[in-house]
DODRENNU-161993 format. One record per residue: z, x, y of N, C-alpha, C, CB in turn. Coordinates in steps of 0.05 Angstrom, whole numbers. Glycine has a CB too. Example, Ala and Ser with C-alpha at 12.3 -4.5 7.8 and 13.67 -1.06 7.14 Angstrom:
% DODRENNU-161993
R     npz     npx     npy    capz    capx    capy     cpz     cpx     cpy    cbpz    cbpx    cbpy
R     156     264    -114     156     246     -90     156     264     -66     181     226     -89
R     142     257     -45     143     273     -21     157     258       1     114     282     -12
This chain:
% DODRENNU-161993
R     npz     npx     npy    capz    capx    capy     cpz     cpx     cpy    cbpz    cbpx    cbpy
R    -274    -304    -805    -248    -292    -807    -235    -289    -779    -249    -265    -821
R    -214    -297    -778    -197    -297    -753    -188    -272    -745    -173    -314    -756
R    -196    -265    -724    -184    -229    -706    -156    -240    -702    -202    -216    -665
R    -140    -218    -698    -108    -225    -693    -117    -221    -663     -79    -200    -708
R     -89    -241    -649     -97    -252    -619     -70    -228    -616     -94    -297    -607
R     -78    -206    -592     -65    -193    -578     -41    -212    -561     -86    -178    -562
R     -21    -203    -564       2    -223    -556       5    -226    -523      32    -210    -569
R       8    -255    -513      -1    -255    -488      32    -253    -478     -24    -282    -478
R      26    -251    -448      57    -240    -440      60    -267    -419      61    -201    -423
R      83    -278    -421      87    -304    -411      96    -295    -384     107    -324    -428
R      94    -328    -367      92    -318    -338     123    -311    -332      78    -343    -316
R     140    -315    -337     166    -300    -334     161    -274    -323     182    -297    -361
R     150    -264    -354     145    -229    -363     132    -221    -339     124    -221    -392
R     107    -239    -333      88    -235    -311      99    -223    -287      76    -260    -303
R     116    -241    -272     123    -251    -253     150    -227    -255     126    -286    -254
R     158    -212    -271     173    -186    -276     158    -166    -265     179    -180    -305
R     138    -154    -283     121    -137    -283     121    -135    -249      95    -145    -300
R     105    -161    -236      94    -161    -205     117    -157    -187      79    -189    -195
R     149    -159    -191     172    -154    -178     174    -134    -178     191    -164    -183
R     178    -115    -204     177     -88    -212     159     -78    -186     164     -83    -245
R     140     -80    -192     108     -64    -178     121     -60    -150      71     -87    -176
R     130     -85    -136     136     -87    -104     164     -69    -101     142    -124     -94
R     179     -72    -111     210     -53    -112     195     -31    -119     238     -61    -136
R     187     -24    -127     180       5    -130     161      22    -115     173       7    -152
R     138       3    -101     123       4     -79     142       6     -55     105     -18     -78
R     156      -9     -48     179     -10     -22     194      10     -24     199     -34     -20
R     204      11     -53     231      51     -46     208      66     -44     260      72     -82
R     195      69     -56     171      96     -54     168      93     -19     132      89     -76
R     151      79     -13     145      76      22     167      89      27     143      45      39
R     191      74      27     214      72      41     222     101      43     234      54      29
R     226     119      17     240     143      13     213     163      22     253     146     -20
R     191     153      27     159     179      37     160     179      70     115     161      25
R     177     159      79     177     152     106     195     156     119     174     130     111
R     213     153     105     242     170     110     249     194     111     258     167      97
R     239     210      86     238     239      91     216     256     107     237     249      67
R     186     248     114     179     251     135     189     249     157     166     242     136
R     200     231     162     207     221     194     227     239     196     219     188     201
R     244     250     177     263     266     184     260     299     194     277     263     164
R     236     296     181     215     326     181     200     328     200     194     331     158
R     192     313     214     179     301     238     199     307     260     174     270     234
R     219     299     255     238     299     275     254     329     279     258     276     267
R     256     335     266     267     371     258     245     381     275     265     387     216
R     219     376     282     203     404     289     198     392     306     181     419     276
R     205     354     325     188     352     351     216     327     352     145     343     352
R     238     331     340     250     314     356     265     317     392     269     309     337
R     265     350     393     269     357     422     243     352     436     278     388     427
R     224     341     432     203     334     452     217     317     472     177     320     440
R     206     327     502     218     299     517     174     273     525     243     320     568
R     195     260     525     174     237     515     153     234     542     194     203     506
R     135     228     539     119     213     566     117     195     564      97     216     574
R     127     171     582     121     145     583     104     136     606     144     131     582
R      95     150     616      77     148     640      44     147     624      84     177     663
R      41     159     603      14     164     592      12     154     563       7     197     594
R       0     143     551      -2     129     526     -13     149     504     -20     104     529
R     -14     162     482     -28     171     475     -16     158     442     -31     200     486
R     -37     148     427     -40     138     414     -40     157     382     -59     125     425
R     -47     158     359     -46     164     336     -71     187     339     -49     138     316
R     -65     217     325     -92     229     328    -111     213     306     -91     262     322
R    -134     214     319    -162     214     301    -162     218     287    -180     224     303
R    -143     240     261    -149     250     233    -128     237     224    -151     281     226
R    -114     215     235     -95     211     221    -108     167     220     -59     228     239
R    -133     164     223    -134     142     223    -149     131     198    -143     136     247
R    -166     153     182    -171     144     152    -156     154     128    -197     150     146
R    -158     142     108    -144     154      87    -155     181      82    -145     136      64
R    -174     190      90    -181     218      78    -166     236      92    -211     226      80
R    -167     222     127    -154     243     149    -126     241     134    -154     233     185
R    -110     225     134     -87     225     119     -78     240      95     -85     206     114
R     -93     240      85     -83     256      54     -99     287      57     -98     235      18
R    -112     295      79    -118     322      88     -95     334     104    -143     322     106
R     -88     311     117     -68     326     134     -44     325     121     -66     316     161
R     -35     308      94     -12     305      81     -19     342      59     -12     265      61
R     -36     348      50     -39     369      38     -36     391      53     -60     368      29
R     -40     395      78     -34     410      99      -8     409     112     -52     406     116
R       6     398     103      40     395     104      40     391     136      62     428      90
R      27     378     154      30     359     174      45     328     172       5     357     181
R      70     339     187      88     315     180      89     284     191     112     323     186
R      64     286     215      60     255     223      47     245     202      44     248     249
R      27     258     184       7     243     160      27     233     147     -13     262     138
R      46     255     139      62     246     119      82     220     124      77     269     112
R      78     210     147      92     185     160      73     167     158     103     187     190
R      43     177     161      31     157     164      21     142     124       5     168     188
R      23     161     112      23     159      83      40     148      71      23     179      72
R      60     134      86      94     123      73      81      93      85     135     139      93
R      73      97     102      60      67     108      37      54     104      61      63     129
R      25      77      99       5      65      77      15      63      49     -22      83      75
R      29      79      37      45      61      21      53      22      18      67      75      27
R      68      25      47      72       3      43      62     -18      57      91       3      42
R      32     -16      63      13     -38      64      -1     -35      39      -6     -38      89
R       0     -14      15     -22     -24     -12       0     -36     -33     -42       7     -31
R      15     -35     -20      43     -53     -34      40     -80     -40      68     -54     -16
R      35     -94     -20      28    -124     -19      -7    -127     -40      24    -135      22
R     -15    -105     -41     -43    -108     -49     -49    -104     -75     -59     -91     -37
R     -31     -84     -78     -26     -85    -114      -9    -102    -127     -15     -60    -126
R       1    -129    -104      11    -141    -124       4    -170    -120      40    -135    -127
R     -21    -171    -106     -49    -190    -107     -66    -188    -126     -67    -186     -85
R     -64    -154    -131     -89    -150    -151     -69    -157    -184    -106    -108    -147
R     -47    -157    -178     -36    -157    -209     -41    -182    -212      -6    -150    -216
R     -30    -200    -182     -29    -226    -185     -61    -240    -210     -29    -236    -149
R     -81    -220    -192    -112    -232    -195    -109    -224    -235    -146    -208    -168
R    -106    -201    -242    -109    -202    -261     -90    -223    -282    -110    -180    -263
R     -65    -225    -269     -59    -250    -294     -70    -274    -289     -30    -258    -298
R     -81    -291    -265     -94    -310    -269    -116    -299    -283     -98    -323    -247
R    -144    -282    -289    -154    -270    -302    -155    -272    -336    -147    -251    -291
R    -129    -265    -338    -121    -267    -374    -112    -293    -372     -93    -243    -391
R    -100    -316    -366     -91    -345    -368    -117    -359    -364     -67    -354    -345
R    -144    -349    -349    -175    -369    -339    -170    -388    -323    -191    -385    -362
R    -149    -387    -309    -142    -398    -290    -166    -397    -263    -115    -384    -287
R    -188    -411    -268    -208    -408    -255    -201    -404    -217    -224    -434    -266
R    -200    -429    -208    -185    -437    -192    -171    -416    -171    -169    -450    -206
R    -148    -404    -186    -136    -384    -174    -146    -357    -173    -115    -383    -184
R    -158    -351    -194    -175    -333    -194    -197    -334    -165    -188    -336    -222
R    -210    -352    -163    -222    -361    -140    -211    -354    -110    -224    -388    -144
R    -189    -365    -113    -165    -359     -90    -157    -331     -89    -137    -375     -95
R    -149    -319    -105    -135    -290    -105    -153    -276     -96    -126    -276    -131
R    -184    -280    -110    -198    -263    -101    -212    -266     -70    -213    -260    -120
R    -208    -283     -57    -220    -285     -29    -191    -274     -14    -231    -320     -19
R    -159    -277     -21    -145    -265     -10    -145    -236      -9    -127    -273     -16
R    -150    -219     -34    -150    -188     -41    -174    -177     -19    -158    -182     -77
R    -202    -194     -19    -224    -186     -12    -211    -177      23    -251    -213     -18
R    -202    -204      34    -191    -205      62    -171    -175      65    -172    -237      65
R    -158    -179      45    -131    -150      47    -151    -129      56    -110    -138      10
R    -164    -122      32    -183     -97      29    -207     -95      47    -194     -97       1
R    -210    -114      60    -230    -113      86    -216    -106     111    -246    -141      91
R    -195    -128     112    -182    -110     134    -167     -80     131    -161    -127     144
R    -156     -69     108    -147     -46     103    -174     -20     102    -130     -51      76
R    -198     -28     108    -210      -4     103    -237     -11     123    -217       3      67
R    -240     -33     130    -270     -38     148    -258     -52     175    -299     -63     129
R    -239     -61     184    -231     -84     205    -220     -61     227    -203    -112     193
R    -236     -57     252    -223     -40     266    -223     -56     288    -233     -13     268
R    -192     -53     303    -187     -75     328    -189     -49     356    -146     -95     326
């Protein structure tokens, strides 16, 4: 006896869905980064700057944990740095969508491909330190 075949969603539909995902990934970033920065700027935009001395990103703000500790703690550089991590998992969730519709089509091949691209994303986003 024949199972009814769950209705597959053609690549149009696909190729919707993964546009959706990115527009909505980009205003989100866009509007988490924006209203930080503005909040950021309210409590240290009268800083006068040093350009004589470099000082780089604090330490708690270089993993995602430091980030979303210090985003819970209503520290407003996290919260800048959280708009942009936004929008580097942007491109990544829409590798991984990519991976899953080659996935449902058995699109061997690409599947093959997507997944050595995602692996690269996600290695450099969490193990690649320069």
């Amino acid at each position: 006896m024949n199972e009814p075949r769950s209705p597959r969603l053609t690549d149009d539909q696909i190729d919707q869905v993964i546009g959706r995902v990115l527009q909505i990934g980009m205003l989100t970033a866009a509007i988490v980064t924006l209203v930080a920065g503005v909040l950021y700027l309210q409590r240290h935009g009268g800083t006068v700057a040093d350009y004589h001395t470099f000082k780089g990103v604090a330490e708690s703000l270089k993993s995602l944990s430091g980030i979303g500790h210090g985003v819970m703690a209503g520290q407003r550089a996290a919260m800048v740095q959280l708009g942009l991590v936004l929008l580097i998992l942007t491109p990544i969730a829409r590798v991984t969508l990519t991976l899953g519709a080659f996935v449902i089509q058995r699109d061997r091949l690409y599947v093959l491909l997507t997944s050595i691209v995602l692996t690269v994303l996600v290695y450099g986003l969490f193990w690649a330190h320069g």
